[in-house]
N, C-alpha and C positions, 0 to 999 in steps of 0.2 A: 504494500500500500504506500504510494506516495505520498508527499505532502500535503497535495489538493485534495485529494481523495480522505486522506484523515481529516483535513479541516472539513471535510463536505459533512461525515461522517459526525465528527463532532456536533458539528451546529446542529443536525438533525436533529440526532439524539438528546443535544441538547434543550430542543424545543419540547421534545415529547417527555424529559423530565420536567419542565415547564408544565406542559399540559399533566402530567400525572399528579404533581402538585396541586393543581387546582383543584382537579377529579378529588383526591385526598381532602382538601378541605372543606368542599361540599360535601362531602361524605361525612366528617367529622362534625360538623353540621348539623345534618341530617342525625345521624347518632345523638347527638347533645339535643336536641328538640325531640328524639324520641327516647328519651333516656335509656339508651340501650350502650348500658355499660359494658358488657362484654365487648361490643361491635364496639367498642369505642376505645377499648385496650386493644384489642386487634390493628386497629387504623395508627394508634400511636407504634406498634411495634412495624405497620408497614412504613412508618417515618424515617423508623431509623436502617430500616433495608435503603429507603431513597437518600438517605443522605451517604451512605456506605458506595449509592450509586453513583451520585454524584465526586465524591473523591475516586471510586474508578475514572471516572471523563476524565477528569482534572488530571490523571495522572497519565491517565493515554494521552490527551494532550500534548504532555509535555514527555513522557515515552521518545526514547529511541524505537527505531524501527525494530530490532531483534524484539523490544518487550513488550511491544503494543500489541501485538497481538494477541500475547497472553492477558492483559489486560481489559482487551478487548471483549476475548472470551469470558471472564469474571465479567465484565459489564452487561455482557449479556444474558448469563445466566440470572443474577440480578435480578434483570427486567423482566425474564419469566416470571420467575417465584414472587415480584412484585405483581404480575399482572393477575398468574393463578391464586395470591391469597387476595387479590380486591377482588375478584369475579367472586370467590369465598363469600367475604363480607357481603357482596353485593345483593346475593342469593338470599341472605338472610335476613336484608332488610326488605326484601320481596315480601320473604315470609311474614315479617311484622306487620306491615302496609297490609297482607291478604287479612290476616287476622283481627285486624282494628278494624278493617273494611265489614268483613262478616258481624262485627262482633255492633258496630253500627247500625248497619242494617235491619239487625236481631231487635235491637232497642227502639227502631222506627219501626217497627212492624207489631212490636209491644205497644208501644203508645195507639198506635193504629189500632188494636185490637181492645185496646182499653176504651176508647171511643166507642167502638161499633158494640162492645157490650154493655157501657152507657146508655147507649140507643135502644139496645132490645132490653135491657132490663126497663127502663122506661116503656114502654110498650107494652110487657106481657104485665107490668104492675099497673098500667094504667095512669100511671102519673100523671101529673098535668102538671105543666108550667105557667109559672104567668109571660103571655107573650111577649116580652121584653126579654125573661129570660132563653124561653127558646131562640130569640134571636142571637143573644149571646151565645149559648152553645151552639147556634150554627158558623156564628161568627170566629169561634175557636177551631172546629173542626175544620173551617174552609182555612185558614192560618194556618193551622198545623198541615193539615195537606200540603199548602204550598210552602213552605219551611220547612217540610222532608224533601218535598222535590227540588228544591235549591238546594239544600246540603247533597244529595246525592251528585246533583250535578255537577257543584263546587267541587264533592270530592273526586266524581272522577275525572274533570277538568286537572286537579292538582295530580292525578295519578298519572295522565296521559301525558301533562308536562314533566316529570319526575322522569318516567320511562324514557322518553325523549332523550332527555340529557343524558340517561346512563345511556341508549345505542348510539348515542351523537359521541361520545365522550368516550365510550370502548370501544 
């Protein structure tokens, strides 16, 4: 490898420890607002892979020819075992995001059902509102309806953006 070809080499790689950085602290992020501790000792021990990477560059760099390549090698194996443990982490914050998502869900579908047997218990008991209140309780149900269906949509709005970034970003 000549000189040009190692500076080409460099700056690349250089960018894409740039970009791994970034991916890194969005993730780190992301961990901290879901407090997902584990995932979040995991992200700090891929820091210190990247910064272990970064002194590879640095040294291929500045490397003679005979030892760049060995170094090169170490820089690259690096950048695996960085990519295979974030795809790791990454996995599992899927799994969180599926689980809060159901678990959401579960709790709009509860209140949902909590209405509709307000309704039929009112009904088989006969109850009578004074119509003021019946307008309230319809004026709740039609709210609530639509304040599940803007949460669901916000949230999968926010999943669809999430997603995005992690295949834009891996």
């Amino acid at each position: 490898m000549n000189d040009n070809e190692r500076d080409a080499y460099a700056r690349k790689q250089e960018q894409q420890v740039r970009e791994d950085e970034a991916r890194l602290a969005m993730a780190e992020a992301g961990a901290r607002e879901k407090d997902a501790t584990e995932q979040l000792k995991e992200l700090t021990g891929l820091k210190a892979l990247q910064t272990k990477q970064q002194d590879h560059l640095e040294r291929f760099k500045k490397a003679s020819e005979n030892v760049a390549d060995d170094i090169r090698a170490d820089f690259e194996n690096d950048r695996k075992e960085f990519a295979s443990r974030f795809d790791v982490i990454r996995a599992k914050f899927d799994q969180i995001d599926q689980v809060r998502e159901k678990q959401l869900d579960a709790q709009l579908d509860q209140f949902d059902q909590e209405i509709v047997a307000l309704d039929a218990r009112m009904q088989t008991e006969g109850m009578e509102l004074a119509e003021e209140d019946k307008k309230e309780l319809e004026r709740v149900k039609a709210t609530f309806k639509r304040a599940g269906e803007d949460l669901k949509r916000t949230w999968q709005h926010a999943r669809e953006k999430v997603e995005s970034a992690r295949h834009g970003a891996g």
